[in-house]
C-alpha positions as CSV (number, residue, x, y, z in Angstrom):
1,X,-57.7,39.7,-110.2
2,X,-57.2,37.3,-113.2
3,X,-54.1,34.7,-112.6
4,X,-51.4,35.2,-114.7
5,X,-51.7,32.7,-117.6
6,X,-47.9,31.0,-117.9
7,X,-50.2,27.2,-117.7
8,X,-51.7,25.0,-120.6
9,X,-54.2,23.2,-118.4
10,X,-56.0,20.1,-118.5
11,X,-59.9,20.6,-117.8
12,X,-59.7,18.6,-114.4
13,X,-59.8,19.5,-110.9
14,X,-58.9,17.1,-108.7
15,X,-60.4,17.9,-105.1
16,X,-59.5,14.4,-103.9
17,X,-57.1,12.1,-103.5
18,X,-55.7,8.4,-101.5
19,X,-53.0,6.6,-102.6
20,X,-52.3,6.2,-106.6
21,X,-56.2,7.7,-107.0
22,X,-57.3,11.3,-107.0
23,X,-61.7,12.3,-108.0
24,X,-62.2,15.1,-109.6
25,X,-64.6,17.4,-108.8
26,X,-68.0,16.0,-110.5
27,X,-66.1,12.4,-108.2
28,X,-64.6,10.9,-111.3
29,X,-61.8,8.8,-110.2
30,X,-58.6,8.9,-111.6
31,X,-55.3,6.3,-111.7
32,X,-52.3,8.7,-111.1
33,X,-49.3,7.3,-112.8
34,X,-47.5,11.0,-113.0
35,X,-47.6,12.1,-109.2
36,X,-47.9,15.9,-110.1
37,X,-43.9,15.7,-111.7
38,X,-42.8,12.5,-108.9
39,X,-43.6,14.6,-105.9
40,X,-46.0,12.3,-104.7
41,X,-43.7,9.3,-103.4
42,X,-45.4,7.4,-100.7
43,X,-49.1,8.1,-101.9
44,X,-51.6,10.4,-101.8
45,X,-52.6,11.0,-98.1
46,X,-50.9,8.1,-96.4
47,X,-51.8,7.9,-92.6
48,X,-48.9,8.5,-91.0
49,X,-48.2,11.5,-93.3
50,X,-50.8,13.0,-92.5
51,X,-51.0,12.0,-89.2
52,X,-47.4,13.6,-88.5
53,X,-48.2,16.9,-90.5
54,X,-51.3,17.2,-88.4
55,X,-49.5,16.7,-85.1
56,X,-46.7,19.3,-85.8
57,X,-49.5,22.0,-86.9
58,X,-51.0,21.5,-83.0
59,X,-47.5,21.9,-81.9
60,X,-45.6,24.5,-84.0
61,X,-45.3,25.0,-87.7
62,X,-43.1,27.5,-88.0
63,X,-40.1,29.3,-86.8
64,X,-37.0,30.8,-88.8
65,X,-33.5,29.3,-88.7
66,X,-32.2,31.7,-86.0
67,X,-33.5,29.1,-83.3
68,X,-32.9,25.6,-82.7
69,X,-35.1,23.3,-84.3
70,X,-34.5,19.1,-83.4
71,X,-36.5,18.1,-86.6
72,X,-33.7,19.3,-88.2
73,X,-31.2,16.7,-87.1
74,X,-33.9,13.8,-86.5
75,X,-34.2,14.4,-90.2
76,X,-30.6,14.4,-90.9
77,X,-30.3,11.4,-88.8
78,X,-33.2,9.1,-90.7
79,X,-32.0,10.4,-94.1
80,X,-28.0,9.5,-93.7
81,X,-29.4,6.3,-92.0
82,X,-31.6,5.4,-94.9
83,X,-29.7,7.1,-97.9
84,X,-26.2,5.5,-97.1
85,X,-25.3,8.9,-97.2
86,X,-24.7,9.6,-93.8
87,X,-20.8,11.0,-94.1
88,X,-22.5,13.7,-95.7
89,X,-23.4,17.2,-94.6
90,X,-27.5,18.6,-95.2
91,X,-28.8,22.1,-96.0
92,X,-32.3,22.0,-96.7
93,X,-34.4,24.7,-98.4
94,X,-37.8,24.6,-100.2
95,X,-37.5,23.6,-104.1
96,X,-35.2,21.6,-106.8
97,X,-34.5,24.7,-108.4
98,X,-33.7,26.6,-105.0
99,X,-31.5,23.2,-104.3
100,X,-29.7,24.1,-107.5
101,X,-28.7,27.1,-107.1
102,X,-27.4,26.5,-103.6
103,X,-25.2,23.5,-105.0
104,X,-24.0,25.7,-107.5
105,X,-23.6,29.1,-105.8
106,X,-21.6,26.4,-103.1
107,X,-19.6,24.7,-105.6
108,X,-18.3,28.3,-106.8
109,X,-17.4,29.4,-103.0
110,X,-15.6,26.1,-102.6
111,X,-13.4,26.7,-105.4
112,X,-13.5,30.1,-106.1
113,X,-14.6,29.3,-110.1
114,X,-17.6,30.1,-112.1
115,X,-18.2,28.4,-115.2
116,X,-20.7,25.4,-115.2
117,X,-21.0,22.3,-117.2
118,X,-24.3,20.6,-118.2
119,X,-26.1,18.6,-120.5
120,X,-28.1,18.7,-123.7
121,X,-32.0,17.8,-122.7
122,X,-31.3,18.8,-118.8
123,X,-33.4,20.1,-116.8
124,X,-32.5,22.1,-113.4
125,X,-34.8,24.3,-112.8
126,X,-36.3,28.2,-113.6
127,X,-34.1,30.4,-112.1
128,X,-30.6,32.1,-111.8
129,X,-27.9,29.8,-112.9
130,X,-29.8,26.7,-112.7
131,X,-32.1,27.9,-115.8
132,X,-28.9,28.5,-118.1
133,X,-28.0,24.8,-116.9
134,X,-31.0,23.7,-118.6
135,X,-31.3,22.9,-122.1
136,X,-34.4,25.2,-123.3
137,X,-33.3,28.5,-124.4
138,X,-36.8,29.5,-124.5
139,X,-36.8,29.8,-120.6
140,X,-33.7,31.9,-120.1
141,X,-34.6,35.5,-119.6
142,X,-31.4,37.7,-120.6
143,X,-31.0,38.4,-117.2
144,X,-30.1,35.0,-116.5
145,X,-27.9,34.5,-119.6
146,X,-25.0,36.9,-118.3
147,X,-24.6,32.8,-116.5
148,X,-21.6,31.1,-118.0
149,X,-22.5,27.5,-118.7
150,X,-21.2,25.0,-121.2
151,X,-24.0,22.3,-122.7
152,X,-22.2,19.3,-123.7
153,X,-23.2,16.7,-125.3
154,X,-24.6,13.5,-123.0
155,X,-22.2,10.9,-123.0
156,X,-18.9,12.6,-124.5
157,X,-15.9,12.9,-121.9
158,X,-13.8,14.0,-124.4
159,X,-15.5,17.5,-124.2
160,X,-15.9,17.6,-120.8
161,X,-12.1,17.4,-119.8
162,X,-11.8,20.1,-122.8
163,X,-13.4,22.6,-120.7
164,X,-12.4,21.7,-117.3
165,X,-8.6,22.1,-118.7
166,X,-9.3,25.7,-119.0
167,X,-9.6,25.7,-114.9
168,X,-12.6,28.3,-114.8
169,X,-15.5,25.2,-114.6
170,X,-16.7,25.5,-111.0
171,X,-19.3,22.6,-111.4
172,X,-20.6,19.8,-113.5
173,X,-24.1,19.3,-112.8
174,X,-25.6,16.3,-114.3
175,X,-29.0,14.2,-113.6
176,X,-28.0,10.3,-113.1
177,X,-31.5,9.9,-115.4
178,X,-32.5,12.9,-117.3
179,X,-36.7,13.9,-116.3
180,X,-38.1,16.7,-118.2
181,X,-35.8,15.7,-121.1
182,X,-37.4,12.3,-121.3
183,X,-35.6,9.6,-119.2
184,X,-32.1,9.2,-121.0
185,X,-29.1,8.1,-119.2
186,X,-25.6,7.9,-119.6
187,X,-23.0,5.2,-119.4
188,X,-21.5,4.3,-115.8
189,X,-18.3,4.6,-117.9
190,X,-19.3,7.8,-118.2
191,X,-20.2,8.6,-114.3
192,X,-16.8,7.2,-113.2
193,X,-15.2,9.3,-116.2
194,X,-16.7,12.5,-114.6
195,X,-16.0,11.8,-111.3
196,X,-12.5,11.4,-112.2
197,X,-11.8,13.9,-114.3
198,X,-13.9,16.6,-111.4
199,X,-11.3,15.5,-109.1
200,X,-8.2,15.9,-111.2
201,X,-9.9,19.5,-111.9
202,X,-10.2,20.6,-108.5
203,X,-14.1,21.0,-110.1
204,X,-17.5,19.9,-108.0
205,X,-19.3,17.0,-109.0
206,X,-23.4,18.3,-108.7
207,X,-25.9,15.1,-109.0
208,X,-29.2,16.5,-109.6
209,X,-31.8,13.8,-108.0
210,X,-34.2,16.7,-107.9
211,X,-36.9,13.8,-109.1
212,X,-34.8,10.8,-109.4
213,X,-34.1,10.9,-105.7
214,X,-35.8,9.3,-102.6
215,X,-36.3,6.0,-103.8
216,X,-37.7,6.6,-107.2
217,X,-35.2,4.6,-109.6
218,X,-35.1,1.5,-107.2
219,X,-32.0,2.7,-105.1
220,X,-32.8,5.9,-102.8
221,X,-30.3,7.5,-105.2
222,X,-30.0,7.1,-108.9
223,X,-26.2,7.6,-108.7
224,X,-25.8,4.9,-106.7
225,X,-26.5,2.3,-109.6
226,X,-23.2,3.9,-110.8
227,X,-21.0,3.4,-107.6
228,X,-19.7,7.1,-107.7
229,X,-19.3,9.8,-104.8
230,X,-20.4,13.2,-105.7
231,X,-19.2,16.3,-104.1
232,X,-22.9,17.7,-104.0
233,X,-26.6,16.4,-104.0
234,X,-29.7,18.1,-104.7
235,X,-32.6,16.9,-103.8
236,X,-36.7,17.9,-103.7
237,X,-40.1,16.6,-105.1
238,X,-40.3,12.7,-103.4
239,X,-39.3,14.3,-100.4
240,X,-42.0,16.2,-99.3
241,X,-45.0,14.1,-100.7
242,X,-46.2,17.2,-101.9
243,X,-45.1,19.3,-98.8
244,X,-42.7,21.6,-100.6
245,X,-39.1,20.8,-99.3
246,X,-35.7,20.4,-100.8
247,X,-32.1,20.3,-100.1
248,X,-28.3,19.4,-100.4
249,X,-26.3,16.8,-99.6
250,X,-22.5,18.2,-99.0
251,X,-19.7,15.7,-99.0
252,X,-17.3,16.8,-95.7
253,X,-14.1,18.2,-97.6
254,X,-16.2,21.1,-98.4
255,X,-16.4,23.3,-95.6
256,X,-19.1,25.5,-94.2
257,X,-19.1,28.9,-92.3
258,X,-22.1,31.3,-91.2
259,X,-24.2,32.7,-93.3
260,X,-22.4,31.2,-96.7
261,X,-26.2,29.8,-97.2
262,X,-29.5,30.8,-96.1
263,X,-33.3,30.3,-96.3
264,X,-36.5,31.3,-94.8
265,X,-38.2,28.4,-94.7
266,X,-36.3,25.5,-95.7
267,X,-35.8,23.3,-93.0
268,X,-39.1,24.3,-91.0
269,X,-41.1,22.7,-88.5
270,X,-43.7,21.4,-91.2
271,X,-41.3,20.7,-93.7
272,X,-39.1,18.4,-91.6
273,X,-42.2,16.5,-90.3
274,X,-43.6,15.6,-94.3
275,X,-39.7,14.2,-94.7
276,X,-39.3,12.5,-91.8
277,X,-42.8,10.8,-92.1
278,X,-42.0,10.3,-95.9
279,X,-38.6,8.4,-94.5
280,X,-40.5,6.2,-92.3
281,X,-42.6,4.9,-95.0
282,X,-39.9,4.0,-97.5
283,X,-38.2,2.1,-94.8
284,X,-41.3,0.4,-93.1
285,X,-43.3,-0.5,-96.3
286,X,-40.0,-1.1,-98.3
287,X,-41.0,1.2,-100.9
288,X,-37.7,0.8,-102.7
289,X,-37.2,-1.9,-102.7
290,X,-40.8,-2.2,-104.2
291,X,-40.2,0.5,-107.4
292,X,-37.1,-1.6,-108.5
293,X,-39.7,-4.7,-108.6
294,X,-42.4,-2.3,-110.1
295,X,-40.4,-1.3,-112.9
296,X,-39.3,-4.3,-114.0
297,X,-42.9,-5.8,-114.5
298,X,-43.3,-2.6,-116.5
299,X,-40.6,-2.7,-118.7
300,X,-41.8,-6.3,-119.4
301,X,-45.3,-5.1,-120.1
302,X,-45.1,-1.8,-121.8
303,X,-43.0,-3.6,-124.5
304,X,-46.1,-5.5,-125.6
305,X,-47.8,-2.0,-126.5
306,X,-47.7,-1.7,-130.4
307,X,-46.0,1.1,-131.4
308,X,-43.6,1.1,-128.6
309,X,-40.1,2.0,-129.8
310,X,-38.5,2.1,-126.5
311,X,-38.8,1.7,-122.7
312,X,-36.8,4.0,-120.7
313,X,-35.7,4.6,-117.3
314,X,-35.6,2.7,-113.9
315,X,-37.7,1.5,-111.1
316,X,-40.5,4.1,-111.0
317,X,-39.3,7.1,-113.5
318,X,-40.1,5.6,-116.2
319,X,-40.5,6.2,-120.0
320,X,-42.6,5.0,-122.8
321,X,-40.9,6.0,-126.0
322,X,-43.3,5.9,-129.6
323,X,-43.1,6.1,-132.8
324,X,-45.1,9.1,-133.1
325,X,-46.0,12.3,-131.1
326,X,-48.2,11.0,-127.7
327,X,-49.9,14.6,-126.9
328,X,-53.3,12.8,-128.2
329,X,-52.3,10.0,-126.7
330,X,-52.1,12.2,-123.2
331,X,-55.6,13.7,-123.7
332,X,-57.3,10.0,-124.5
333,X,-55.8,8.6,-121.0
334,X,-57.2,11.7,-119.4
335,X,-60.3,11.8,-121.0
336,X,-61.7,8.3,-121.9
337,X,-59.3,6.6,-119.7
338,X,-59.4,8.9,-116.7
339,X,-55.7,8.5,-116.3
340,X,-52.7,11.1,-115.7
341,X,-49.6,10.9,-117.2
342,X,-46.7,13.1,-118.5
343,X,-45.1,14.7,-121.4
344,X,-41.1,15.5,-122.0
345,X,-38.9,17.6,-124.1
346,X,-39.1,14.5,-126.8
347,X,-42.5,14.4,-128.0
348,X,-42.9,10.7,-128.9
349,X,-42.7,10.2,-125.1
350,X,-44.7,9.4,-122.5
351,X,-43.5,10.3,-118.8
352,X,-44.4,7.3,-115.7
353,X,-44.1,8.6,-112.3
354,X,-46.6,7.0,-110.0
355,X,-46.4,7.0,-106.3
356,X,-43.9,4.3,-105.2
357,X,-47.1,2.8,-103.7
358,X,-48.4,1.4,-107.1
359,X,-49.9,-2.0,-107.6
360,X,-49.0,-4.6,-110.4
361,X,-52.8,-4.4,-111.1
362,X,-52.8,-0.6,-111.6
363,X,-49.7,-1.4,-114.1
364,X,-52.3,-3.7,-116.0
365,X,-54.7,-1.3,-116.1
366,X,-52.5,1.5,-117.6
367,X,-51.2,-1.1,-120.2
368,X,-54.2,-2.3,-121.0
369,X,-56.0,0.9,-121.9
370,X,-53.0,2.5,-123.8
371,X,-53.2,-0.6,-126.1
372,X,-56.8,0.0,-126.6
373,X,-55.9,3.2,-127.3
374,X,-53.4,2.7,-129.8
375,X,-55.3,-0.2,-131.7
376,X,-58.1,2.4,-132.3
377,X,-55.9,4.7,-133.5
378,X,-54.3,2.1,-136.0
């Protein structure tokens, strides 16, 4: 059986992997500074991780949601503790895209409304509704087009209260710092304005910190630069450290009732255990508070590259924005450099998303070779 071939793929196979390093198969090492899309938040293999994950698997790894389950609420506990979000309310499930769709398909059900509003260059994920939320027609089957969704233009509130006037606009789902679509942000004027407006609209606010979230952008959340309090959070990628996991956050005027949502294996045994051990390492090594230092240092540095137009982003999510297309660019860290990276919707950009356990020395070594890089190409 051949797979099916929906992957343009790097000739690398990484078999190995510790911290911000991964070897490939023939043991080259590698500096990850793209943590397979920001899933990898604490490191590659970190002893407790694994350490808990192994634990659990002698114990139990799974069971459906029909039992109880105590990781369930330790993990509630530790991540209202830890986010500052503990007024709200957590269903957990297994993607960012499946954490989409239950904000939105919630949102609807809360105020019985079914038009969405998102944003030019978002990204939400592959299926149902959240696919006609993103900003790439070329992924929207017509299946998923029969959607309703509006794609404004980042930044303009003017439009948005246009369409929430017309009182069908369930939800506006917006990422506080925009990933696939290459690390543009909008205003806090502009946060505040939609919060406001949502609430005089009787519409759900839907902050998407599919891979902003869990400490990435130097806050645990990168709405909380903005000092606004959505109705929803989704949530996925840093949470796991690679263990697939996602969720919601729900604030408490929405209401729940059995079977509104359901999963089959969000929220299992397994699941709960990468979280909780992924929790326990932000707090203990201050992994946070270490990204916001991080990406400071490499906004300072990566301005020095020649070429550089602009740097983008916060803490650890991070873009380095050129004056030409960086796809070579890519292959020559890879290749010669033996270092990953990633790519966005704008071309001229390169994507930074190490583990939040990265070293300033690791930053030099990543600056260093991309101006090498770019002076040969000059």
């Amino acid at each position: 059986m051949k797979l099916f071939d929906v992957y343009p793929l790097y000739d690398v196979e990484p078999v190995k992997a510790e911290d911000c390093n991964v070897w490939d198969k023939d043991g080259k090492e590698y500096l990850d500074l793209y943590g397979g899309h920001a899933v990898i938040s604490i490191g590659h293999g970190h002893p407790h991780y694994v350490h808990k994950l192994k634990a659990q698997l002698d114990n139990i790894g799974f069971y459906s949601n029909a039992v109880q389950n105590s990781l369930q609420k330790e993990l509630a506990d530790k991540l209202g503790k830890l986010s500052g979000c503990d007024e709200y309310e957590l269903f957990l499930c297994s993607s960012g895209a499946e954490a989409n769709e239950n904000a939105l398909k919630l949102a609807s059900f809360h105020n019985g409304k079914h038009r969405v509003v998102a944003f030019t260059n978002g990204f939400h994920g592959r299926t149902s509704a959240a696919v006609v939320a993103t900003d790439n027609k070329a992924i929207i089957a017509p299946i998923n087009a029969q959607q309703e969704v509006a794609i404004l233009p980042l930044g303009n509130l003017d439009m948005v209260e246009a369409e929430l006037k017309k009182g069908d606009v369930c939800a506006v789902i917006i990422e506080p710092i925009q990933g696939v679509g290459g690390l543009d942000e909008a205003e806090t004027s502009f946060f505040k304005g939609l919060e406001t407006l949502c609430k005089a609209h009787n519409t759900c606010l839907i902050l998407d910190e599919v891979q902003s979230g869990f400490g990435r952008s130097g806050k645990f959340f990168a709405y909380q630069h903005h000092g606004i309090t959505p109705d929803i959070i989704s949530m996925a990628k840093g949470m796991g450290n690679g263990f697939p996991i996602g969720g919601i956050l729900i604030a408490p005027h929405i209401k729940s009732k059995y079977g509104l949502l359901g999963t089959t294996f969000g929220g299992n045994h397994l699941a709960c255990a990468a979280c909780i051990a992924v929790l326990e390492v932000l707090e203990k090594e201050s992994l946070i508070e270490k990204a916001a230092l991080t990406g400071e240092y490499f906004f300072a540095k990566a301005n020095e590259i020649p070429g550089v137009v602009a740097v983008k982003g916060r803490g650890l999510m991070l873009g380095v924005e050129f004056d030409y297309e960086v796809g070579p660019l890519r292959k020559q860290l890879i290749y010669d450099k033996h270092m990953f990276t990633g790519g966005a919707k704008n071309k001229n950009l390169l994507r930074i998303l190490p583990p939040l356990t990265i070293k300033v020395e690791q930053i030099d070594a990543f600056i260093e070779a991309v101006k090498e890089l770019v002076t040969e190409k000059v």
